[in-house]
PDB file with one MODEL, atoms N, CA, C and O in Angstrom:
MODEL        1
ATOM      1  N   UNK A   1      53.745  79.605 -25.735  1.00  0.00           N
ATOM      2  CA  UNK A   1      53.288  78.572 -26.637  1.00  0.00           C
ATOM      3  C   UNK A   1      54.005  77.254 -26.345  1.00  0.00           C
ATOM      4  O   UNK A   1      53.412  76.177 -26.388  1.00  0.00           O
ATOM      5  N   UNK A   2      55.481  77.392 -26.006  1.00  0.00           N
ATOM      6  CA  UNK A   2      55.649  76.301 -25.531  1.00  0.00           C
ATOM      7  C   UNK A   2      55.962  75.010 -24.342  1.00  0.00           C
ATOM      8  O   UNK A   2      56.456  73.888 -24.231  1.00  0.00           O
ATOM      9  N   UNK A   3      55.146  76.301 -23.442  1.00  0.00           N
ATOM     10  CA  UNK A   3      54.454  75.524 -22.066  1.00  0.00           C
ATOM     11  C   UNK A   3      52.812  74.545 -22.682  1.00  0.00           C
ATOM     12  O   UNK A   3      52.291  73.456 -22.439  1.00  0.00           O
ATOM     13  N   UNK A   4      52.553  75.615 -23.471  1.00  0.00           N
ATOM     14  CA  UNK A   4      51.169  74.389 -23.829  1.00  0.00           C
ATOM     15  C   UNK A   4      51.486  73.153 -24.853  1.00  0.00           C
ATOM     16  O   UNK A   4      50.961  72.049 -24.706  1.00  0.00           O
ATOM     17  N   UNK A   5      52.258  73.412 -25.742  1.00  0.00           N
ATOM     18  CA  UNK A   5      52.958  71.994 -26.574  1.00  0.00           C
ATOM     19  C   UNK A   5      53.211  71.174 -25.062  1.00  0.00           C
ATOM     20  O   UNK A   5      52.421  70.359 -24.585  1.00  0.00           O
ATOM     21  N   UNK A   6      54.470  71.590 -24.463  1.00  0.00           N
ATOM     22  CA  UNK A   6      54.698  70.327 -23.533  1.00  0.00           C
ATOM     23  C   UNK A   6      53.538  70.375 -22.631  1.00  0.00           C
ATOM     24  O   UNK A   6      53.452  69.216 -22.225  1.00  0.00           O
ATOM     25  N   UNK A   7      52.601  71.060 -22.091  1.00  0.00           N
ATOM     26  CA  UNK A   7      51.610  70.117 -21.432  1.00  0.00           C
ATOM     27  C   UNK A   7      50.363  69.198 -22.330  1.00  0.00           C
ATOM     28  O   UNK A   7      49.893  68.103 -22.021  1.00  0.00           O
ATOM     29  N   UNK A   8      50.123  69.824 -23.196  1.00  0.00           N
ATOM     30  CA  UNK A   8      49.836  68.777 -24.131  1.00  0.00           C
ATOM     31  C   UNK A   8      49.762  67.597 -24.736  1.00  0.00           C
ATOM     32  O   UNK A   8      48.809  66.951 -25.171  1.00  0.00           O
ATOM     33  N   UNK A   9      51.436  67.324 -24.683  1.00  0.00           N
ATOM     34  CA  UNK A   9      52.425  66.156 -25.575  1.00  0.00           C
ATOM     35  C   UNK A   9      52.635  65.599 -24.325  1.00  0.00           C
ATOM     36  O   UNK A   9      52.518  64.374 -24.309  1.00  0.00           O
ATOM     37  N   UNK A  10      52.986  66.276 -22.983  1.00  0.00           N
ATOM     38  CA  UNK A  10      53.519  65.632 -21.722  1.00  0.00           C
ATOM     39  C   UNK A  10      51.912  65.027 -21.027  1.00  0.00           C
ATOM     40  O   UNK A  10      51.955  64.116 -20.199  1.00  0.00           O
ATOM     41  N   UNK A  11      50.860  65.490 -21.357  1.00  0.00           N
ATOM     42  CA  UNK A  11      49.431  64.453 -21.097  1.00  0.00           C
ATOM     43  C   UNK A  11      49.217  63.470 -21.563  1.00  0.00           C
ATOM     44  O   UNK A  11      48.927  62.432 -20.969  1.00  0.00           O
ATOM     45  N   UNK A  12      49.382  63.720 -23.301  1.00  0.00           N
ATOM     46  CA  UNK A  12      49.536  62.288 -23.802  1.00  0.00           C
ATOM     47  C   UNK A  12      50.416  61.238 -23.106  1.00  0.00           C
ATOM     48  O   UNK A  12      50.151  60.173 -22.547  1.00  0.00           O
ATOM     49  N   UNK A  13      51.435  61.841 -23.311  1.00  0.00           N
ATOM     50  CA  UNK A  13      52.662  60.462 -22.521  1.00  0.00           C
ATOM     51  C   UNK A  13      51.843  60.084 -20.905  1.00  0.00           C
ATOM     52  O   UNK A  13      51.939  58.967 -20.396  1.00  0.00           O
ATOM     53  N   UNK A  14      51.390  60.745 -20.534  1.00  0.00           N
ATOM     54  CA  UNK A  14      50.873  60.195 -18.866  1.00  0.00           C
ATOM     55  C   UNK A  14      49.745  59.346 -19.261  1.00  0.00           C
ATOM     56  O   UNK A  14      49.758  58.161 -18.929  1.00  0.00           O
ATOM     57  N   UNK A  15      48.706  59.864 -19.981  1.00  0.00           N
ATOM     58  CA  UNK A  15      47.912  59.038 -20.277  1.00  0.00           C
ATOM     59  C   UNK A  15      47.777  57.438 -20.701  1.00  0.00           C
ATOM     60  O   UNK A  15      47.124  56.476 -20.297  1.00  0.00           O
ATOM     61  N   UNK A  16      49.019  57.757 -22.017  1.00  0.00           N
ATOM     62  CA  UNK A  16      49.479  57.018 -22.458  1.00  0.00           C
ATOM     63  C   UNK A  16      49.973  55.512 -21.659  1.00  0.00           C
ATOM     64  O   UNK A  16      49.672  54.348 -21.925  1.00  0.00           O
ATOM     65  N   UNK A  17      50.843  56.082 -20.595  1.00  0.00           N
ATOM     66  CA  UNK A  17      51.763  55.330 -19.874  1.00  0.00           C
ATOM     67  C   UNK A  17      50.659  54.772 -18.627  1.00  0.00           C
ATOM     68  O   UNK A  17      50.928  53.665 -18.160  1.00  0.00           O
ATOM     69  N   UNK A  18      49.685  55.347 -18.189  1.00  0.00           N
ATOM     70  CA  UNK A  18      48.649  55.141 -17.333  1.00  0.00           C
ATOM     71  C   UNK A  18      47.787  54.242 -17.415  1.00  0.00           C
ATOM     72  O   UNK A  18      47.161  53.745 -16.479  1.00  0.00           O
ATOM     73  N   UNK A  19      47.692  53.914 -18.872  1.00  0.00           N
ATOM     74  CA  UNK A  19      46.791  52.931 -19.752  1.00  0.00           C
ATOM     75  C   UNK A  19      47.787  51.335 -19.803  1.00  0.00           C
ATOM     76  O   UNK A  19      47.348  50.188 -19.718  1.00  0.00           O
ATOM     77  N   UNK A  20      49.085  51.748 -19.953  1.00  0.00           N
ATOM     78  CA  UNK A  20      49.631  50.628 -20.178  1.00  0.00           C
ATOM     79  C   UNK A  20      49.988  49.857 -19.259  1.00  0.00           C
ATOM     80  O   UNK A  20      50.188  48.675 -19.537  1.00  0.00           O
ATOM     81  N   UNK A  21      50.222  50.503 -17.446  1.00  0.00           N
ATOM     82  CA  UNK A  21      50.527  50.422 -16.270  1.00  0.00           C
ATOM     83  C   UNK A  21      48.908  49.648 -15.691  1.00  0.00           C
ATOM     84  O   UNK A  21      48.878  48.729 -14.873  1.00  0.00           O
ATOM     85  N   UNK A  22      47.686  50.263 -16.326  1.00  0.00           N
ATOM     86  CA  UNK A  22      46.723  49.986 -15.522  1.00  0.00           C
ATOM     87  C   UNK A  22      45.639  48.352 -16.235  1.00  0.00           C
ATOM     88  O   UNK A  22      44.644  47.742 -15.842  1.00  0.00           O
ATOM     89  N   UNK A  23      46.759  48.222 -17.638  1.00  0.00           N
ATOM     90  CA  UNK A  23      46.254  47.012 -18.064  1.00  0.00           C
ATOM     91  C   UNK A  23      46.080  45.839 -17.808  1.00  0.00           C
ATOM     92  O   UNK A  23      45.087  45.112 -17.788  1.00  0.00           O
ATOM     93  N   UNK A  24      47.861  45.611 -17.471  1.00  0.00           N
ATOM     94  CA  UNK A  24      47.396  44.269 -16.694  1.00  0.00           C
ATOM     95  C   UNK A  24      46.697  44.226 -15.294  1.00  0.00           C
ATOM     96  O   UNK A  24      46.139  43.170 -14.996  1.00  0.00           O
ATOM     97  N   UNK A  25      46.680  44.918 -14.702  1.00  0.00           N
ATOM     98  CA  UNK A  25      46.025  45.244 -13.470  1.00  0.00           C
ATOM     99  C   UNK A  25      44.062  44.733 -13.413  1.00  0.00           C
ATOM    100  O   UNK A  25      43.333  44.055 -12.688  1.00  0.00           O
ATOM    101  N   UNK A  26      43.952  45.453 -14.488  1.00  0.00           N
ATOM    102  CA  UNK A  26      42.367  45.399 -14.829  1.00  0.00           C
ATOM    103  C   UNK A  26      42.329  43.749 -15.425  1.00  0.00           C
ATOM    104  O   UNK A  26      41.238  43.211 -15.615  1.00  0.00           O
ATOM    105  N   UNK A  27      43.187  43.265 -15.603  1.00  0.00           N
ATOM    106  CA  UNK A  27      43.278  41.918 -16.406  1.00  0.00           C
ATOM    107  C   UNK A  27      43.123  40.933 -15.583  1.00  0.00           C
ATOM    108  O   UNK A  27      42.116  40.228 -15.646  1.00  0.00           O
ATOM    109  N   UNK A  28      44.021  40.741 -14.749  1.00  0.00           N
ATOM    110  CA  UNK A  28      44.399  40.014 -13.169  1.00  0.00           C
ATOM    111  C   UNK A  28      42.939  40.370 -12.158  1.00  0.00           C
ATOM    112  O   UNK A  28      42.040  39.547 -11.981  1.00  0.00           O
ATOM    113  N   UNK A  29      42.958  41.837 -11.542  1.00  0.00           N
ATOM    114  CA  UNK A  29      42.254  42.191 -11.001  1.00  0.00           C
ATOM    115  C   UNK A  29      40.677  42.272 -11.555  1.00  0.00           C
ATOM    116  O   UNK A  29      40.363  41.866 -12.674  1.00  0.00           O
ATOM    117  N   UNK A  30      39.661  42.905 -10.530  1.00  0.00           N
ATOM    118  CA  UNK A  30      38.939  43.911 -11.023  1.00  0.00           C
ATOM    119  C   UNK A  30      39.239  44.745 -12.051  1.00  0.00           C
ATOM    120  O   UNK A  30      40.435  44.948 -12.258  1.00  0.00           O
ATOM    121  N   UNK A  31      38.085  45.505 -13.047  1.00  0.00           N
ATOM    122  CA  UNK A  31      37.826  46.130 -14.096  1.00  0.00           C
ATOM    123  C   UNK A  31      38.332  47.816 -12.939  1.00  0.00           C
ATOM    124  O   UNK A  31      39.305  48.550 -13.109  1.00  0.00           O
ATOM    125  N   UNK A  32      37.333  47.911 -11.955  1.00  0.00           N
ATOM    126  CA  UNK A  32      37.906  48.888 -10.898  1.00  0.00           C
ATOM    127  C   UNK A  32      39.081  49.106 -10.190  1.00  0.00           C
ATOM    128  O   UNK A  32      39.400  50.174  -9.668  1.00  0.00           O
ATOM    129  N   UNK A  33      39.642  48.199 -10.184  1.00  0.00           N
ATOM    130  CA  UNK A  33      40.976  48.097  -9.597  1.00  0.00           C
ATOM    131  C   UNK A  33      41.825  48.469 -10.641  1.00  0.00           C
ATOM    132  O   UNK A  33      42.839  48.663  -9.970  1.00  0.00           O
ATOM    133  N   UNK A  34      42.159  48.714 -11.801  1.00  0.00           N
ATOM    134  CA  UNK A  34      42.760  49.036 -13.426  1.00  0.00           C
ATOM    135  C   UNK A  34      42.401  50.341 -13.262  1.00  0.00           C
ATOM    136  O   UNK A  34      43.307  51.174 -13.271  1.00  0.00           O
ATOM    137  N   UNK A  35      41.468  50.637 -13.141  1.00  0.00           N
ATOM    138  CA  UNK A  35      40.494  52.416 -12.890  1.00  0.00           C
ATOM    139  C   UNK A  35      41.477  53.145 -11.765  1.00  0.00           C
ATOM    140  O   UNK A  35      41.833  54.299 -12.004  1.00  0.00           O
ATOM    141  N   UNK A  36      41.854  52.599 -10.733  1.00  0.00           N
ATOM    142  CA  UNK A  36      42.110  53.356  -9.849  1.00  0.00           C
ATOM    143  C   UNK A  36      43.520  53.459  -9.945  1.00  0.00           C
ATOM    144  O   UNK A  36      43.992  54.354  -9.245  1.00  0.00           O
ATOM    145  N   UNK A  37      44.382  52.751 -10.660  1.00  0.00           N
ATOM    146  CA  UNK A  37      46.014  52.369 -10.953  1.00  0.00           C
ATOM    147  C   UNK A  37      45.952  53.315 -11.655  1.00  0.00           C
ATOM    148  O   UNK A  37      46.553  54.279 -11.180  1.00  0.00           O
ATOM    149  N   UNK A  38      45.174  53.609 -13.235  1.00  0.00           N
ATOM    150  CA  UNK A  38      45.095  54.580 -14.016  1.00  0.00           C
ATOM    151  C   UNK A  38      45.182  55.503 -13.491  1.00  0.00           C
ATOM    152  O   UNK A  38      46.246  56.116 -13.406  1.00  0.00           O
ATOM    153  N   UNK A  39      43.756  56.002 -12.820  1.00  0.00           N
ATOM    154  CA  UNK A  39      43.875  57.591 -12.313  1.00  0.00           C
ATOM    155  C   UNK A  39      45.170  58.002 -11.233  1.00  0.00           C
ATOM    156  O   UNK A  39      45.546  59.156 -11.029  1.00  0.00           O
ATOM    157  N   UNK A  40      45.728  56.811 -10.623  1.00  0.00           N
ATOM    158  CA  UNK A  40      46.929  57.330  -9.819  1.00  0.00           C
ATOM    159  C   UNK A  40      47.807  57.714 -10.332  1.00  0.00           C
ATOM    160  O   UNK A  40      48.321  58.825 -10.204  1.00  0.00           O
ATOM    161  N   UNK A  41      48.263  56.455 -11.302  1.00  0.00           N
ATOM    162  CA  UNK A  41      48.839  56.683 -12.653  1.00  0.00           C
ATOM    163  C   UNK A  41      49.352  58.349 -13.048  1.00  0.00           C
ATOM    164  O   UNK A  41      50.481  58.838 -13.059  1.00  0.00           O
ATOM    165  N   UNK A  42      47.678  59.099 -13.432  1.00  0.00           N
ATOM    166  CA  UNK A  42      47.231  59.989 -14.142  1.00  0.00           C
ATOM    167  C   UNK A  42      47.867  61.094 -13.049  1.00  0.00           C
ATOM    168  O   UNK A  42      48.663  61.956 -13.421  1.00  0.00           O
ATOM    169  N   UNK A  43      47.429  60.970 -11.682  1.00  0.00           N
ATOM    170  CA  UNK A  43      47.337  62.045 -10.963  1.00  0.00           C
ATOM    171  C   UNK A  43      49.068  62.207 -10.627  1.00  0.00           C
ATOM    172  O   UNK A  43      49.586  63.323 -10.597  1.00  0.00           O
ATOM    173  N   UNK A  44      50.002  60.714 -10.341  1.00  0.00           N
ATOM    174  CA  UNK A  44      51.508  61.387 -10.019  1.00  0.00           C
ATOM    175  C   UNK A  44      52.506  61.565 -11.816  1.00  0.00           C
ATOM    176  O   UNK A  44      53.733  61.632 -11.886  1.00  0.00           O
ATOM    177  N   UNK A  45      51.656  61.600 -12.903  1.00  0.00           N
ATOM    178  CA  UNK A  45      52.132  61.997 -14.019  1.00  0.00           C
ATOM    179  C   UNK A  45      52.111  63.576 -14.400  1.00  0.00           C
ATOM    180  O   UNK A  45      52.980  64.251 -14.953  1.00  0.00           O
ATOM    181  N   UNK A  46      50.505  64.027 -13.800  1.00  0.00           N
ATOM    182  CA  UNK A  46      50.680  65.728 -13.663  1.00  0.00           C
ATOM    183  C   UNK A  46      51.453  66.209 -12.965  1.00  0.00           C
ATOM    184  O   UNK A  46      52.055  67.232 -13.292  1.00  0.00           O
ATOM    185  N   UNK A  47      51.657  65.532 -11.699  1.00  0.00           N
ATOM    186  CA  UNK A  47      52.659  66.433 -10.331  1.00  0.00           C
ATOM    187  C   UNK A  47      53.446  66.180 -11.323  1.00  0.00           C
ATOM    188  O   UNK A  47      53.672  67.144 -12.054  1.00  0.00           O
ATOM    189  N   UNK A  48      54.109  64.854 -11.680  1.00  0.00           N
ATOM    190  CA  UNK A  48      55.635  65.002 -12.146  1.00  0.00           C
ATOM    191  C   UNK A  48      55.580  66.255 -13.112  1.00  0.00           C
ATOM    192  O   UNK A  48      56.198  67.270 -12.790  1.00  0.00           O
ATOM    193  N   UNK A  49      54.810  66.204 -14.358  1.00  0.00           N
ATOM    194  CA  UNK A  49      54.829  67.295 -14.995  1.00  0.00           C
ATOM    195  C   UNK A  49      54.785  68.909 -14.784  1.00  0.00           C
ATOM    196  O   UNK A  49      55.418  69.812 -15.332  1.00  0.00           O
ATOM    197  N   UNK A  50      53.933  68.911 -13.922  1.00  0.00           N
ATOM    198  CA  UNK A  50      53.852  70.449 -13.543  1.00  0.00           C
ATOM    199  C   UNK A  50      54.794  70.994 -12.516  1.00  0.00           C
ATOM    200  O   UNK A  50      54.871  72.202 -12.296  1.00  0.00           O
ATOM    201  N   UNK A  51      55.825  69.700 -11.613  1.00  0.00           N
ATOM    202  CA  UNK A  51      56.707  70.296 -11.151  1.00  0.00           C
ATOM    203  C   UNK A  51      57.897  70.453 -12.245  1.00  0.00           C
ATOM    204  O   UNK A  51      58.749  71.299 -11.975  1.00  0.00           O
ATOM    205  N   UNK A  52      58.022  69.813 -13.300  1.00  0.00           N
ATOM    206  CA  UNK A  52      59.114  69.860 -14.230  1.00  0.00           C
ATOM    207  C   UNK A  52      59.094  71.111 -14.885  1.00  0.00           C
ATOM    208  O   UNK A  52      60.011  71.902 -15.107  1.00  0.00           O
ATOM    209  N   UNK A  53      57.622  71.161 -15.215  1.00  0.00           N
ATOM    210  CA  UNK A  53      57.747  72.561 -15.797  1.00  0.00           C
ATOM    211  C   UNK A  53      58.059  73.938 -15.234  1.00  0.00           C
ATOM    212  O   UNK A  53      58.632  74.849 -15.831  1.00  0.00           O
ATOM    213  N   UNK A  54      57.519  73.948 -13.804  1.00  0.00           N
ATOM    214  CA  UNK A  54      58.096  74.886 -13.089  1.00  0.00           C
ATOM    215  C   UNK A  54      59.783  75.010 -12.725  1.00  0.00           C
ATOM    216  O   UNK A  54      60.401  76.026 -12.410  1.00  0.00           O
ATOM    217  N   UNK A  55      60.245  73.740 -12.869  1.00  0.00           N
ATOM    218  CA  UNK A  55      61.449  74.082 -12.693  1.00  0.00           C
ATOM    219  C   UNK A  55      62.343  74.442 -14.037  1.00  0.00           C
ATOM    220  O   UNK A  55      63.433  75.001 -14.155  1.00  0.00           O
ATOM    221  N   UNK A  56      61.202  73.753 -15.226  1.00  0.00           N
ATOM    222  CA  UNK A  56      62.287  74.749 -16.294  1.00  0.00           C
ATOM    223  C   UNK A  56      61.924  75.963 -16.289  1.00  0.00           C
ATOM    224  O   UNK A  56      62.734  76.669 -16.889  1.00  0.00           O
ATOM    225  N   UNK A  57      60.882  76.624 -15.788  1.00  0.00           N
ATOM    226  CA  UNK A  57      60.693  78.374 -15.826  1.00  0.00           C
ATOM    227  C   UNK A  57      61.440  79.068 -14.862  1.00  0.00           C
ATOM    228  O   UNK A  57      62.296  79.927 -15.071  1.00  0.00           O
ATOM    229  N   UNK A  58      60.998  78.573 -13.665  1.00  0.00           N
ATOM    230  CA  UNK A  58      61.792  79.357 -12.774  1.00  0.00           C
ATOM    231  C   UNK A  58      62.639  78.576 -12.189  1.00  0.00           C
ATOM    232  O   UNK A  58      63.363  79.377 -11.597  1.00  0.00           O
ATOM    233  N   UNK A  59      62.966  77.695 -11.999  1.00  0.00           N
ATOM    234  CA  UNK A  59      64.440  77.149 -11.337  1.00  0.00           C
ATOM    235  C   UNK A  59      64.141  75.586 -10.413  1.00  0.00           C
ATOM    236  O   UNK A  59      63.079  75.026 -10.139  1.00  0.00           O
ATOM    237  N   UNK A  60      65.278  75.294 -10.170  1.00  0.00           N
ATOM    238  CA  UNK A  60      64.909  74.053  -9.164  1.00  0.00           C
ATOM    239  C   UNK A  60      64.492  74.380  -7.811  1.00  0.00           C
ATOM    240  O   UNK A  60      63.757  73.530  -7.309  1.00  0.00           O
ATOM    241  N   UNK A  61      64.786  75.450  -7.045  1.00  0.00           N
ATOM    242  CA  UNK A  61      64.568  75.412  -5.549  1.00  0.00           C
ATOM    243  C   UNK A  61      62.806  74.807  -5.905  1.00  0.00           C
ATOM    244  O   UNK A  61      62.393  73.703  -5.551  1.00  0.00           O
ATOM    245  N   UNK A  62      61.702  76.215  -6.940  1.00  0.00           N
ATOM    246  CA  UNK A  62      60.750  75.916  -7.397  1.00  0.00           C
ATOM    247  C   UNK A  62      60.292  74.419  -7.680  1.00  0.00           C
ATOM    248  O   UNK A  62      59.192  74.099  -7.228  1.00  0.00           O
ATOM    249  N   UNK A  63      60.765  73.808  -8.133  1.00  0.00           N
ATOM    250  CA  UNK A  63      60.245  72.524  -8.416  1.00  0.00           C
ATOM    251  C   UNK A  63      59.888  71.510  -7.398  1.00  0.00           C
ATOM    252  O   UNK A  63      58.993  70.669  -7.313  1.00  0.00           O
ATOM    253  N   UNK A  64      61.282  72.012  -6.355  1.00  0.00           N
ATOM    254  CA  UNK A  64      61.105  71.170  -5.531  1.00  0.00           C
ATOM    255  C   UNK A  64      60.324  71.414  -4.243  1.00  0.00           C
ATOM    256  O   UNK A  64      60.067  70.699  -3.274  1.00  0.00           O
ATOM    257  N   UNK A  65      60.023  72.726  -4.586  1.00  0.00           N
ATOM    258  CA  UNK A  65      59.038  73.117  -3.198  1.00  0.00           C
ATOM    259  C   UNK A  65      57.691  72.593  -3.941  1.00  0.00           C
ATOM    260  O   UNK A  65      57.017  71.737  -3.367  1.00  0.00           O
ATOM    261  N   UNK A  66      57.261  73.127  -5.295  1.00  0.00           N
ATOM    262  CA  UNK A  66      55.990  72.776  -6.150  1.00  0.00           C
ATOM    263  C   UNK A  66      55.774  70.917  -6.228  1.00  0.00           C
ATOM    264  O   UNK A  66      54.677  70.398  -6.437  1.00  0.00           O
ATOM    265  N   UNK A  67      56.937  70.209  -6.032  1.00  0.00           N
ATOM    266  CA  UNK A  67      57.065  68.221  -6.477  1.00  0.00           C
ATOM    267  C   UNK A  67      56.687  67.957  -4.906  1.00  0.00           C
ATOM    268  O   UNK A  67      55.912  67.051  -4.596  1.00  0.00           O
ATOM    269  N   UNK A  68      57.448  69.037  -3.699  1.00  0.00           N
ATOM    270  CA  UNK A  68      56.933  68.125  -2.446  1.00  0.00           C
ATOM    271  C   UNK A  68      55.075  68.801  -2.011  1.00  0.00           C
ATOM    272  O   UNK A  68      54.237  68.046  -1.517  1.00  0.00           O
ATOM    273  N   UNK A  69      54.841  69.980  -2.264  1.00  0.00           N
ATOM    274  CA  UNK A  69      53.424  69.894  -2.243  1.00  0.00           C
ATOM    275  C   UNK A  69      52.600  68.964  -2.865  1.00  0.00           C
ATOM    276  O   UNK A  69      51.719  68.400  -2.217  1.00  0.00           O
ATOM    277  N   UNK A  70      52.817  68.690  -4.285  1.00  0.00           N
ATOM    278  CA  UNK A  70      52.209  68.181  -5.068  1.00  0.00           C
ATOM    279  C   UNK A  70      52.207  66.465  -4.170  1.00  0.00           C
ATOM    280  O   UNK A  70      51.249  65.842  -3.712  1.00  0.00           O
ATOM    281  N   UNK A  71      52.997  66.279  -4.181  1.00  0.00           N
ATOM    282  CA  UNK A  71      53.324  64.754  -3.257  1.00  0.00           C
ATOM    283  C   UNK A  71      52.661  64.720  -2.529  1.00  0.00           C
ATOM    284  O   UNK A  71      51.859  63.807  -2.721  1.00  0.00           O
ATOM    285  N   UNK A  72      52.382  65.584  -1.143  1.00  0.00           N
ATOM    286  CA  UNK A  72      51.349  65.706  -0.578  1.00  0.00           C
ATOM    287  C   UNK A  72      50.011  65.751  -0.531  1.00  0.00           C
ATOM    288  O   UNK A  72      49.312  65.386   0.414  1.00  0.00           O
ATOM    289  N   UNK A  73      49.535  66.353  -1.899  1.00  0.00           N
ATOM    290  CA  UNK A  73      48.047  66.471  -2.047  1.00  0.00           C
ATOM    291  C   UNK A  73      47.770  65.062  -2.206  1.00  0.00           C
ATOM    292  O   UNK A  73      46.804  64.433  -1.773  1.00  0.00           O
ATOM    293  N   UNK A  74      49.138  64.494  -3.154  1.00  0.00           N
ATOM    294  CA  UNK A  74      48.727  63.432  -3.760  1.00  0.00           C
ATOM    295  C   UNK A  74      48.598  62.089  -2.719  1.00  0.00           C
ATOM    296  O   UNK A  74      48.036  60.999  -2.823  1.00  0.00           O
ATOM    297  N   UNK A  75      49.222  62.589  -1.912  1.00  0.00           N
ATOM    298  CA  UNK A  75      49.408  61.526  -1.041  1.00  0.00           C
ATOM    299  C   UNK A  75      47.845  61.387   0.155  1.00  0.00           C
ATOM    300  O   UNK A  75      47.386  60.327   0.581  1.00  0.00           O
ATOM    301  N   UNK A  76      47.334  62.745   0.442  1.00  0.00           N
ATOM    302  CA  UNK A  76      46.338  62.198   1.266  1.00  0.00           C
ATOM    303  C   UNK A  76      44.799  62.552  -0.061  1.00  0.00           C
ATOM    304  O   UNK A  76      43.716  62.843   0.448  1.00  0.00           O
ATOM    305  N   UNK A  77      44.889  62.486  -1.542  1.00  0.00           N
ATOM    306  CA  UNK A  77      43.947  62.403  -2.028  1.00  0.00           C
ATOM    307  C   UNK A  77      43.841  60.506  -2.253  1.00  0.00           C
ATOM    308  O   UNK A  77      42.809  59.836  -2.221  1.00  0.00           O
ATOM    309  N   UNK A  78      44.945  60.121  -2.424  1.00  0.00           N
ATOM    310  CA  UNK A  78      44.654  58.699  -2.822  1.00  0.00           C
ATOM    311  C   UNK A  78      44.772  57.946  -1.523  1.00  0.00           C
ATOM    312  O   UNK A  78      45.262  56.835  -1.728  1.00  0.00           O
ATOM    313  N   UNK A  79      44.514  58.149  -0.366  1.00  0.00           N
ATOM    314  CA  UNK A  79      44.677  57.572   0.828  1.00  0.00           C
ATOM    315  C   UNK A  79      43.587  56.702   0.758  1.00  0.00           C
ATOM    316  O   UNK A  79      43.737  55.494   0.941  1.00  0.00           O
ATOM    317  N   UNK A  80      42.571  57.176   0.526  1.00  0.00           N
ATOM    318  CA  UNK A  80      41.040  56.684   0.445  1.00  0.00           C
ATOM    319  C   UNK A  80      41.522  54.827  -0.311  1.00  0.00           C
ATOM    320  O   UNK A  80      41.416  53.686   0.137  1.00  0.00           O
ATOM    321  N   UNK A  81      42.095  55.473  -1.730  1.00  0.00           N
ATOM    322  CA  UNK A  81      42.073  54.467  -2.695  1.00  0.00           C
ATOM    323  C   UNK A  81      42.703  53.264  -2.332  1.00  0.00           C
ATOM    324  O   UNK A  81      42.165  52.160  -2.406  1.00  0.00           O
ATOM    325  N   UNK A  82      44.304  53.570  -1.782  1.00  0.00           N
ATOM    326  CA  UNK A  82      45.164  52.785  -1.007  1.00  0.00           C
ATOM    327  C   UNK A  82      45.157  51.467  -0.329  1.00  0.00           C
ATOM    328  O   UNK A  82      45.727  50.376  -0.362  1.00  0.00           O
ATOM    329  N   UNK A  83      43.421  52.670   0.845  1.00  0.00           N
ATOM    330  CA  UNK A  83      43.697  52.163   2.037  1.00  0.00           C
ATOM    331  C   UNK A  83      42.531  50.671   1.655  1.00  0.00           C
ATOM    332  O   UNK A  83      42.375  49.779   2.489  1.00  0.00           O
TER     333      UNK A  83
ENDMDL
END
């Protein structure tokens, strides 16, 4: 029960923080350009989260093998966006 409170409460905060990161962006910029800060935003707020959580269950070696995959996906899913 309280892996789902913190992924829950720990979405809000990404969301949260994703919205506030991608504001001025959309302000300055493009309406699309705010869109894509967000979802990056969004996407290195889960890695952070879901490697945190793995490392409070099972340990740090875990986290840090689960934070550098995650880095990776993340890194050639937003390549597109980046580039």
């Amino acid at each position: 029960m309280d892996i789902l409170l913190t992924l829950f409460f720990g979405w809000q905060i990404v969301k949260a923080f994703a919205d506030v990161v991608a504001w001025p962006v959309a302000k300055k910029q493009v309406e699309a350009a705010g869109k894509a800060v967000s979802n990056l935003m969004k996407l290195l707020g889960i890695g952070a989260l879901v490697a945190a959580l793995a490392g409070a269950v099972s340990g740090g070696p875990a986290a840090a093998t689960l934070g550098g995959f995650i880095g990776l996906v993340i890194g050639f899913a937003t390549q597109q966006v980046l580039g």
